[in-house]
C-alpha positions as CSV (number, residue, x, y, z in Angstrom):
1,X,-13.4,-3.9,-11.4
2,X,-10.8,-1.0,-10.3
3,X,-6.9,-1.8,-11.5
4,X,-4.4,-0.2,-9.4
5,X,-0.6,-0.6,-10.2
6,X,1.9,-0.4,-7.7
7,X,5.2,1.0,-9.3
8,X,8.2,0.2,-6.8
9,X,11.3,1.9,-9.2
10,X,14.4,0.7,-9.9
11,X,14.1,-2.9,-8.3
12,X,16.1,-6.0,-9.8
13,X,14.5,-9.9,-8.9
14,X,17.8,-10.8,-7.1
15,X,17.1,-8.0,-4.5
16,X,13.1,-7.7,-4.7
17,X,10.3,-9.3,-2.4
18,X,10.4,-12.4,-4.3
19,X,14.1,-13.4,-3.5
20,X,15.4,-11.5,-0.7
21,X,13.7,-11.5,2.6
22,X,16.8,-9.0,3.9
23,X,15.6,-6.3,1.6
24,X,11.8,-6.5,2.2
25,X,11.1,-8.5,4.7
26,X,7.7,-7.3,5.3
27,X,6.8,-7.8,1.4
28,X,8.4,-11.1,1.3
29,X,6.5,-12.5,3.9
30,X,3.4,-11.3,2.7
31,X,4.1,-12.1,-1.2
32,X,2.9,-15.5,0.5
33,X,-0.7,-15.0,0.0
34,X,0.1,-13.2,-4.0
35,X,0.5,-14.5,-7.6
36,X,3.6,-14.1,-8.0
37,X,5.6,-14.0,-11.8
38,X,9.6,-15.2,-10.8
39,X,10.9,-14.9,-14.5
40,X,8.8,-11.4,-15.6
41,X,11.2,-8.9,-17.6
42,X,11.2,-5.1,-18.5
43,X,11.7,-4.2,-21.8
44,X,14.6,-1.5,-21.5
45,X,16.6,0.1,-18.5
46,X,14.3,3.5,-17.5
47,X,11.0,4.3,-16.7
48,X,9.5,6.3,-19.7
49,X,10.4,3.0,-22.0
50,X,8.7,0.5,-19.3
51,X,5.9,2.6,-18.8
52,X,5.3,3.3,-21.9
53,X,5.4,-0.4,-22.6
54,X,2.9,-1.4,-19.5
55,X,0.2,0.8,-21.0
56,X,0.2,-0.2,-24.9
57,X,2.0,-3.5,-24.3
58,X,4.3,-2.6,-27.4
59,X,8.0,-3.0,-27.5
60,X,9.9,0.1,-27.4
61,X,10.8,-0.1,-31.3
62,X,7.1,0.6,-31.8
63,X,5.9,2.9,-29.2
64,X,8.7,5.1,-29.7
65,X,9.3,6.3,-26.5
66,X,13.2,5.4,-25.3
67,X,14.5,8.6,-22.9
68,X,13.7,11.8,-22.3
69,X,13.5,13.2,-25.8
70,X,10.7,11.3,-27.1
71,X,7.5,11.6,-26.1
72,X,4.4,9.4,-25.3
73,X,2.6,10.9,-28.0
74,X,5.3,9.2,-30.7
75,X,2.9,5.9,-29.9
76,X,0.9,5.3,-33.2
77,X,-1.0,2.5,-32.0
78,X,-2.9,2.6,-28.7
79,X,-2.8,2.7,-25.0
80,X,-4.6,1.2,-21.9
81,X,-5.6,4.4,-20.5
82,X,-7.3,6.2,-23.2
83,X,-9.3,2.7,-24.3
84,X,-10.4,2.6,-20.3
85,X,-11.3,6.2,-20.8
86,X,-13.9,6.2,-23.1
87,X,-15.4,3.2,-20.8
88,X,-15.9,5.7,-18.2
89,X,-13.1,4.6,-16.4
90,X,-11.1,7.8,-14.0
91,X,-7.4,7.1,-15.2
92,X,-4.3,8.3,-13.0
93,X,-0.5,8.6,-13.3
94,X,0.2,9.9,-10.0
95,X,4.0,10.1,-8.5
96,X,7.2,12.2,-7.7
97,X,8.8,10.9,-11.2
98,X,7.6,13.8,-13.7
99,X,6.3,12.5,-17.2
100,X,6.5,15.6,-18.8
101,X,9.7,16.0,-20.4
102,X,9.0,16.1,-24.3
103,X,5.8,16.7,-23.4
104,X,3.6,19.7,-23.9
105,X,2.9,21.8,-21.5
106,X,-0.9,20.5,-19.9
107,X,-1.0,17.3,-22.1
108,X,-2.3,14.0,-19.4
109,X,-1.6,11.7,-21.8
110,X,-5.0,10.6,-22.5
111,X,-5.3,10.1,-18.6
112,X,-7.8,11.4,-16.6
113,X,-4.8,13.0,-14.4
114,X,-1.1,12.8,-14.5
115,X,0.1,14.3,-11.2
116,X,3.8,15.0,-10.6
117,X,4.8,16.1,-7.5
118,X,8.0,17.2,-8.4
119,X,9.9,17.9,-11.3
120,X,13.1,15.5,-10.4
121,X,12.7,12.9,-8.2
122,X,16.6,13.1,-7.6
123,X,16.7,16.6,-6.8
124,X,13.6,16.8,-5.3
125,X,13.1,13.4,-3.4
126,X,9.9,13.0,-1.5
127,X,10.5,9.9,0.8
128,X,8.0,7.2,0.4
129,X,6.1,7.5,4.2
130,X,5.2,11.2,2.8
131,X,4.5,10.4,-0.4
132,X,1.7,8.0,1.0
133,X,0.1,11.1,2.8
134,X,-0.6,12.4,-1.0
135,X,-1.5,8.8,-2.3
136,X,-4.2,8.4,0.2
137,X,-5.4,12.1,0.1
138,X,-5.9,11.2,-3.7
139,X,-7.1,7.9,-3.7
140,X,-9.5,9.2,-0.7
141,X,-11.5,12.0,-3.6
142,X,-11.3,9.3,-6.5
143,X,-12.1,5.3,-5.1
144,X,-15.6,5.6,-5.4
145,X,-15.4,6.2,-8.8
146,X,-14.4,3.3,-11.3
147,X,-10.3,3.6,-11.6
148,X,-7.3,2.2,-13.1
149,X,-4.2,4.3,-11.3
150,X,-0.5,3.7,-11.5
151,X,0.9,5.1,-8.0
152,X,5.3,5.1,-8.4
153,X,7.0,4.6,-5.6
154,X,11.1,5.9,-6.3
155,X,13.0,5.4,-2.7
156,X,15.5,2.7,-3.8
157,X,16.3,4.7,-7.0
158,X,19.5,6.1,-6.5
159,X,20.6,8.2,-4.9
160,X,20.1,6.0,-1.9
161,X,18.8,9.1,0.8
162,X,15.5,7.4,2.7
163,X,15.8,9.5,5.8
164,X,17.6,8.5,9.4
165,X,18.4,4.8,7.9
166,X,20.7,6.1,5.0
167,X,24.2,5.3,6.8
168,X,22.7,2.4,8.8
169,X,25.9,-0.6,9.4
170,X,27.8,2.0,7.3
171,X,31.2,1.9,9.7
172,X,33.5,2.6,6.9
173,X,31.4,5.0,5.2
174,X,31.2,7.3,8.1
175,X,34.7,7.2,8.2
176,X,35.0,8.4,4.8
177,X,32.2,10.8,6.2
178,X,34.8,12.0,9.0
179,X,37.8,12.4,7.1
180,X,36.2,14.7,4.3
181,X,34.2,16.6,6.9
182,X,35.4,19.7,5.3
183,X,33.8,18.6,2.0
184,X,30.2,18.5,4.0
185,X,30.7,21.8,5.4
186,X,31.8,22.9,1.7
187,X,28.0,21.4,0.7
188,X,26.1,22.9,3.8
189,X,26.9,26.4,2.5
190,X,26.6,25.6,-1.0
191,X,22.9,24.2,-0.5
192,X,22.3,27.7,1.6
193,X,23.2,29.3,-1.3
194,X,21.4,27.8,-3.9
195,X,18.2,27.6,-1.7
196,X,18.1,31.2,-1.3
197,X,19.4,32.5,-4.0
198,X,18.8,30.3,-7.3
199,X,15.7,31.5,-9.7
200,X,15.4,27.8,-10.2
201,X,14.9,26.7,-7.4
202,X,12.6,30.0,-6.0
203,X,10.8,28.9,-9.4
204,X,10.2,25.0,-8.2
205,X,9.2,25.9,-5.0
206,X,6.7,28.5,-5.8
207,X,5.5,25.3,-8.4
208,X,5.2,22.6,-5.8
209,X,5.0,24.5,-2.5
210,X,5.0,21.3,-0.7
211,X,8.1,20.2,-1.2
212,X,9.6,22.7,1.1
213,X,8.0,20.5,4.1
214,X,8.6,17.0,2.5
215,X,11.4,16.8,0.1
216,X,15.4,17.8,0.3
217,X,15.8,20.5,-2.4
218,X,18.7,19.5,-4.2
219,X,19.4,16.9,-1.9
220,X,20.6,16.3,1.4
221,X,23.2,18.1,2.9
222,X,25.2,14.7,3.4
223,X,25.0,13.5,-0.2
224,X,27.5,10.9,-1.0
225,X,26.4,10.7,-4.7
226,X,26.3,14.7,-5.1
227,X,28.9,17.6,-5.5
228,X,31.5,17.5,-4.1
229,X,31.8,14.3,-2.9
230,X,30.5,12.0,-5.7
231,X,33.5,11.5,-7.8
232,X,35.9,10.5,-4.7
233,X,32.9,8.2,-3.3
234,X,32.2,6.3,-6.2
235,X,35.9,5.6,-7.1
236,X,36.2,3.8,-3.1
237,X,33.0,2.2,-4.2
238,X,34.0,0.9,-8.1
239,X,38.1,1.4,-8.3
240,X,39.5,0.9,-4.8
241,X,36.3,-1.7,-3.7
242,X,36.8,-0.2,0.6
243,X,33.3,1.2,0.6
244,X,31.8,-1.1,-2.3
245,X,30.0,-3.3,1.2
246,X,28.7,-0.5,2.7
247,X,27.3,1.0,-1.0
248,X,25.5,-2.4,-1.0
249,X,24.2,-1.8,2.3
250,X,23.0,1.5,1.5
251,X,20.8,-0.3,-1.1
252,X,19.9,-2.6,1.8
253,X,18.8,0.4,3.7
254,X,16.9,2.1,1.4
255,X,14.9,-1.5,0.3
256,X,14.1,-2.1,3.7
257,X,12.5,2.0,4.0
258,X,10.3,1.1,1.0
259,X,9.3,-1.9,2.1
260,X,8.1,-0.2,5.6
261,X,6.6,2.8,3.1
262,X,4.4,0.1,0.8
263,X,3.4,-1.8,4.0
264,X,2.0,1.4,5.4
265,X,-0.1,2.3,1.8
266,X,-1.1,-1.4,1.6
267,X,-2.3,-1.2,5.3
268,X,-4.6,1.1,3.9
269,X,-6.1,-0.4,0.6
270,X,-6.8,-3.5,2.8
271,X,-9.9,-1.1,4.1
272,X,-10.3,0.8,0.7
273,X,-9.8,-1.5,-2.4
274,X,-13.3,-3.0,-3.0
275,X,-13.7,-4.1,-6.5
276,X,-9.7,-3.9,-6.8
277,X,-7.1,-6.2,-8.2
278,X,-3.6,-4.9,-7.8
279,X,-0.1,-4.8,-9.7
280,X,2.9,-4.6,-7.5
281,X,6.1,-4.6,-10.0
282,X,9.6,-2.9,-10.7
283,X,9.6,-0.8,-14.0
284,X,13.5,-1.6,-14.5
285,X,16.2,-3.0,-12.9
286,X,19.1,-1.5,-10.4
287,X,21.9,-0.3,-13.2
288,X,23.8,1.4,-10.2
289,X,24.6,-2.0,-8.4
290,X,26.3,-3.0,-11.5
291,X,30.0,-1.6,-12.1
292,X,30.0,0.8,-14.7
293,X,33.0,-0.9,-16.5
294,X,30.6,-3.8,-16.5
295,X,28.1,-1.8,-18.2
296,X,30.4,-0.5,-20.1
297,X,31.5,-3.6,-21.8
298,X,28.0,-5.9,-21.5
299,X,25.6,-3.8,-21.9
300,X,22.8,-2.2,-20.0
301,X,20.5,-4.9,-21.1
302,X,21.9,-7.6,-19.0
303,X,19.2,-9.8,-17.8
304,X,19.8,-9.1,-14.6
305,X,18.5,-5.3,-14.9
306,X,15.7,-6.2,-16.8
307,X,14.4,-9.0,-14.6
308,X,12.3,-7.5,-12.6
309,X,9.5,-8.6,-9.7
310,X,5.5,-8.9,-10.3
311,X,3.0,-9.9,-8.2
312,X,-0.9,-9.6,-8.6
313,X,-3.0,-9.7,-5.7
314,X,-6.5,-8.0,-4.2
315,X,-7.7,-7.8,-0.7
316,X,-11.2,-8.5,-2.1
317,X,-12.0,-12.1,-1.5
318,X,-14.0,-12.9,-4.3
319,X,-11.8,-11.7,-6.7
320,X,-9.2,-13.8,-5.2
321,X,-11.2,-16.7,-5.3
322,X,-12.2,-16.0,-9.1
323,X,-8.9,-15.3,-10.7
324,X,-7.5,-17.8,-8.8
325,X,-4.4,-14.6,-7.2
326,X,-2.2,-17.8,-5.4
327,X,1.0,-18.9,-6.3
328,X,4.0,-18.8,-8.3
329,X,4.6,-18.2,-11.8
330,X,7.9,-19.1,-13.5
331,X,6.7,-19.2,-17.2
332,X,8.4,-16.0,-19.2
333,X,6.3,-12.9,-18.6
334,X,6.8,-9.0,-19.8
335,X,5.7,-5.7,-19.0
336,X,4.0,-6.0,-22.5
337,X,1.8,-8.7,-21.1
338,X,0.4,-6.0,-18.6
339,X,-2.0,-4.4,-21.3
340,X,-3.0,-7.6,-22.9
341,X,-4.2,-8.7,-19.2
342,X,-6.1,-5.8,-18.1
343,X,-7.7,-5.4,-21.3
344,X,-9.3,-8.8,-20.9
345,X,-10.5,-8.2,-17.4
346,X,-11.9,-4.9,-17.9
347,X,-13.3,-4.6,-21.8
348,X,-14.2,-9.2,-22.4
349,X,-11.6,-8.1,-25.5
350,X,-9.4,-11.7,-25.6
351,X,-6.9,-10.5,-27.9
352,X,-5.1,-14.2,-27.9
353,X,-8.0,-15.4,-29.0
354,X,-9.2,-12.5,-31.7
355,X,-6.0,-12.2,-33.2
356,X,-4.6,-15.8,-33.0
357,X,-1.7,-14.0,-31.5
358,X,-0.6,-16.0,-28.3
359,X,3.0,-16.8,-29.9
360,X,3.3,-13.0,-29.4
361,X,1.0,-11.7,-26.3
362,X,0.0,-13.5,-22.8
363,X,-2.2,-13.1,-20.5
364,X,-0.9,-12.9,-17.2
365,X,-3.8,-14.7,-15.4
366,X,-4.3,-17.9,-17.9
367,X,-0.5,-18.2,-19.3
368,X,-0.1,-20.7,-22.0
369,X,3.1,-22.3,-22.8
370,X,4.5,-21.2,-25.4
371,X,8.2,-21.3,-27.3
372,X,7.9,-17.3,-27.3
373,X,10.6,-14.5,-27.6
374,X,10.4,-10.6,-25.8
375,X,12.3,-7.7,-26.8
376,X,14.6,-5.2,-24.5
377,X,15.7,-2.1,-26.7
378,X,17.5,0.6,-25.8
379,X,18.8,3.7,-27.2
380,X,20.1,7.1,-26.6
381,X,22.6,9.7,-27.7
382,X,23.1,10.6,-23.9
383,X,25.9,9.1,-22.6
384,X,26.9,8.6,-18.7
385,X,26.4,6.6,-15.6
386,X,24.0,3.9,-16.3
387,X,24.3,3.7,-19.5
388,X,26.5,2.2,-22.4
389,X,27.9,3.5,-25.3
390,X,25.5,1.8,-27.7
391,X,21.9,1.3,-28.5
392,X,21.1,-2.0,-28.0
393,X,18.4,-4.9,-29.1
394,X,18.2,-8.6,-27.2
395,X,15.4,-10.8,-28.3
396,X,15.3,-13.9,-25.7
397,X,13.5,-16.3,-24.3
398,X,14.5,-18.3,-21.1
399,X,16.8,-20.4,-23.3
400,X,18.6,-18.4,-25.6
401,X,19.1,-14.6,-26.5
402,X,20.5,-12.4,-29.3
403,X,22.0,-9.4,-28.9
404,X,22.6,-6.6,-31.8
405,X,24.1,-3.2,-30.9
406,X,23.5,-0.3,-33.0
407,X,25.3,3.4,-32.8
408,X,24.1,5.7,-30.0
409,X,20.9,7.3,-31.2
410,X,17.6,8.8,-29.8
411,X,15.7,6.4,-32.0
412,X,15.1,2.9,-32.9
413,X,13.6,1.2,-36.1
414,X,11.1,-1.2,-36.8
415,X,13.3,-3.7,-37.4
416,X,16.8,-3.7,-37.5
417,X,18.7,-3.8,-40.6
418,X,21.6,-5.7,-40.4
419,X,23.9,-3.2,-42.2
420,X,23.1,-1.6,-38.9
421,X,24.3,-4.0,-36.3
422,X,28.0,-2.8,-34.8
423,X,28.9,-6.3,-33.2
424,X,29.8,-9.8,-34.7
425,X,26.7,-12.0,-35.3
426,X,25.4,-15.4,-36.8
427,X,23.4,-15.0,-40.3
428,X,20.9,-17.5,-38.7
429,X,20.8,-15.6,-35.3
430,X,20.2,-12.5,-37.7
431,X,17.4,-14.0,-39.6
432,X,15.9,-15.6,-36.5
433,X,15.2,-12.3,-35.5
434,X,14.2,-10.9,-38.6
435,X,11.6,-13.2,-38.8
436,X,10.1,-13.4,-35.4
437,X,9.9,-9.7,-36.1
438,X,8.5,-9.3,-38.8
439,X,5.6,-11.6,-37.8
440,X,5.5,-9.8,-34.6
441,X,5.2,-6.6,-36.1
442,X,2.6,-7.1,-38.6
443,X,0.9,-9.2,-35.4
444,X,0.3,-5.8,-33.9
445,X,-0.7,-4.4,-37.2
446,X,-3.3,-7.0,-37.0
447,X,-4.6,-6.0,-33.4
448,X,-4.4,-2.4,-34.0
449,X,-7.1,-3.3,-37.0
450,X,-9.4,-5.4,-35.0
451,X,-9.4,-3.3,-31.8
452,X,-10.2,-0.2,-34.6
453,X,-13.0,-2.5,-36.2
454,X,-14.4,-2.7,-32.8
455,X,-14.6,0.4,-32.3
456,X,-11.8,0.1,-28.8
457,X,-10.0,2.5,-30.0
C-alpha cells in the first residue's frame, strides 16, 4: 500500500473542512465520503515540531526538534521514513516550506527526497494552483514505485497573498489601500530595487530558477503584512479593531483559494492513487487569528491552535471497504498517532499490542477508548509575532489540562523539573504529570527496544 499525506499549513478546526463550509466549501462537502478525526491535536505551534512528531510519533520533549535551531537529526529514537526505507519503500518530503535550516547542506533526512522549492515560503510564495503543476510532475516519475510522500500545501499561512482573491469583500481595506497609496508606490520601487540589485536575491533565483515565473520574490507589491505597511495595518487590525473584519475575510479568502488548489490535486489522484490511502491534516493551528496580547498572556498552546483537522480517505474502493475510511471520529487523536498507524498498515508491527502501550499510542484506524493524556511543548529563545514569552508544556486530555511554563529556551527536557516551572501550580497537578511521564517516557524506551530487537530499525 502507497501512504500519501496531504499537509494543508496553518489550519485551526474552527475554520477547517470539518467545521466551516464558508472556508472550504468544496472540502467540506466532500469530507462526506472521509474518516474524519473532530477532536485530533498538534503537538506544538510550527511545522518542524509537528512534522517532526508525524514521522516518529514522539513528543517534541524527545525528538528534540522545537524551531529552527534544532535539527531533525537531534531525534535519538526513530522515524517513519527511514524504517519504510529499508522496506523498499521511495520516501518524499516535497513542498515550498524548506526543511533545511539546521540542517547540513545535502542531508534528506533518511528520505528518499526532500524537495524544497523555495527557501521561504513567505518570501518566496508559490501559490497552491502552481504548486500542483510540480506535485503532479513529481508524483507522475515516482507512483509506480511503492511510496509514502508528504506533499505541504502553505496558502492560508500568513501572509494571506493567494492571487486576484486577496482583497475579495475587503471595502475598508481598500480604503486603507487608497489613503496610503504613497506607501505602495514607496514598496513598488523598493521591490525594483531589491529584485535587481540584491546578491540575495540574484543568489535565490539563480537556486530556484522557477520561482521567477511562479512565486512573488519578496512578496507582492501590495503587501499588507510587509514593509512599510505592516506596522500601521496590523495596529487597525489588533488596536483600533476598523480592519480586524476584513483581516478575517482575508483568511476567508485565502481558505477558500486552497480549497479550489486541493480540489484540483485531488481531481487528479482520483485517476492516479491505486494502492493509496491518504492523510489530509493541518500541521498547527492559525496563531495569527489570535490577538497577540492574547497570546501574549495565554499562551501559544491554546487548544484552539493546536486543534487541528484530519481526515483519512482513498479513492481505491477496496481499501475503503477494508479499513472501513467512513465517518466521524471524536475520540482524542494526535499527530503522534500518525506513525503508530502507518506503521501497522505498512510493516503488520502492532505496537499497542507488542508493547502493551495503548494508554500511550493509538491507532487511528481501530481507536480504543482510553483515559489517555497528549503533550503540546513548546520552546524558543526567539521572540515575536506568534509567539509568547515562555516555553510552554500542557498535558491534557478532553477533560482536563495542565499547563507549566518554563523560561524561553531553544530546548526542552525529558521531563520537567519542577524547580523549573515559572507559573503557580498544584503539587498533585505536578506529580500527575510527573508520573504519566515518566511511564510514558520509559514506554518509548520500551518500543525503541523491541522495534531494535526486530531488527525495524
Amino acid at each position: 500500500m502507497n501512504i500519501v499525506i496531504l499537509i494543508i499549513d496553518a489550519i485551526s478546526y474552527n475554520y477547517s473542512w470539518l467545521k466551516s463550509k464558508d472556508h472550504f466549501p468544496y472540502l467540506n462537502t466532500i469530507s462526506e465520503n472521509f474518516l474524519n478525526f473532530h477532536n485530533h491535536y498538534g503537538v506544538s505551534n510550527g511545522t518542524r515540531n509537528n512534522l517532526a512528531t508525524i514521522l516518529s510519533g514522539l513528543p517534541p520533549s524527545l525528538h528534540k526538534t522545537m524551531n529552527r535551531k534544532n535539527s531533525f537529526r537531534n531525534n535519538k529514537y526513530y522515524n517513519i521514513q527511514k524504517i519504510l526505507g529499508t522496506k523498499g519503500y521511495y520516501t518524499l518530503y516535497f513542498g515550498t516550506q524548506p526543511l533545511f535550516h539546521s540542517e547540513k547542506k545535502g542531508d534528506n533526512l533518511d528520505f528518499s527526497d526532500a524537495i524544497y522549492l523555495s527557501p521561504s515560503m513567505a518570501d518566496y510564495y508559490i501559490p497552491g494552483l502552481k504548486f500542483n503543476n510540480f506535485v503532479i510532475n513529481h508524483h507522475e516519475k515516482i507512483k509506480n514505485k511503492t511510496h509514502f510522500c508528504i506533499y505541504h500545501y502553505t496558502d492560508v499561512h500568513a501572509p494571506f497573498e493567494p492571487p486576484k482573491v486577496k482583497f475579495k469583500n475587503t471595502k475598508k481595506i481598500n480604503y486603507f489601500l487608497a489613503k496610503n497609496f504613497h506607501h505602495i508606490i514607496k514598496r513598488y520601487f523598493w521591490l525594483k530595487i531589491q529584485r535587481i540589485f540584491s546578491k540575495k536575491v540574484k543568489e535565490v533565483l539563480n537556486n530556484y530558477p522557477h520561482l521567477v515565473e511562479n512565486s512573488f520574490p519578496l512578496g507582492q507589491n501590495i503587501s499588507l503584512e510587509r514593509y512599510p505597511l505592516n506596522k500601521k495595518f496590523y495596529h487597525e487590525v489588533w488596536n483600533t479593531k476598523k480592519l480586524y473584519e476584513d483581516y478575517i475575510q482575508m483568511h476567508k479568502n485565502a481558505s477558500n483559494y486552497q480549497d479550489k488548489s486541493i480540489k484540483e490535486i485531488l481531481e487528479y489522484f482520483k485517476k492516479n492513487s491505486k494502492n493509496t490511502l491518504f492523510l489530509m491534516l493541518a500541521d498547527h493551528g492559525n496563531s495569527d487569528l489570535i490577538d497577540p496580547e492574547k497570546r501574549k498572556k495565554e499562551g501559544i498552546l491554546l487548544k484552539d491552535l493546536v486543534h487541528v483537522p484530519l481526515s483519512i480517505f482513498s479513492f481505491d474502493e477496496e481499501i475503503n471497504r477494508r479499513l472501513k475510511l467512513h465517518g466521524d471520529i471524536y475520540d482524542l487523536t494526535s499527530h503522534a498517532d500518525i506513525f503508530n498507524t502507518i506503521l501497522n498498515l505498512l510493516t503488520d508491527v502492532n505496537l499497542k499490542k507488542e508493547t502493551n502501550s495503548s494508554n500511550y499510542i493509538q491507532d487511528l484506524l481501530n481507536i480504543e477508548n482510553i483515559n489517555r493524556y497528549i503533550f503540546s511543548e513548546f520552546n524558543d529563545l526567539r521572540s515575536g509575532k506568534g509567539r509568547s514569552d515562555r516555553g510552554e508544556i500542557k498535558m491534557f486530555n478532553l477533560n482536563e489540562e495542565y499547563l507549566f511554563n518554563m523560561s524561553s529556551s531553544d530546548e526542552i527536557s525529558d521531563i520537567l523539573e519542577k524547580k523549573n516551572i515559572l507559573n503557580n501550580f498544584d503539587k498533585k497537578d505536578y506529580e500527575k504529570y510527573f508520573t504519566y511521564k515518566s511511564e510514558f517516557n520509559n514506554k518509548i524506551k520500551e518500543i525503541k527496544k523491541f522495534l531494535s530487537d526486530n531488527r525495524i530499525i
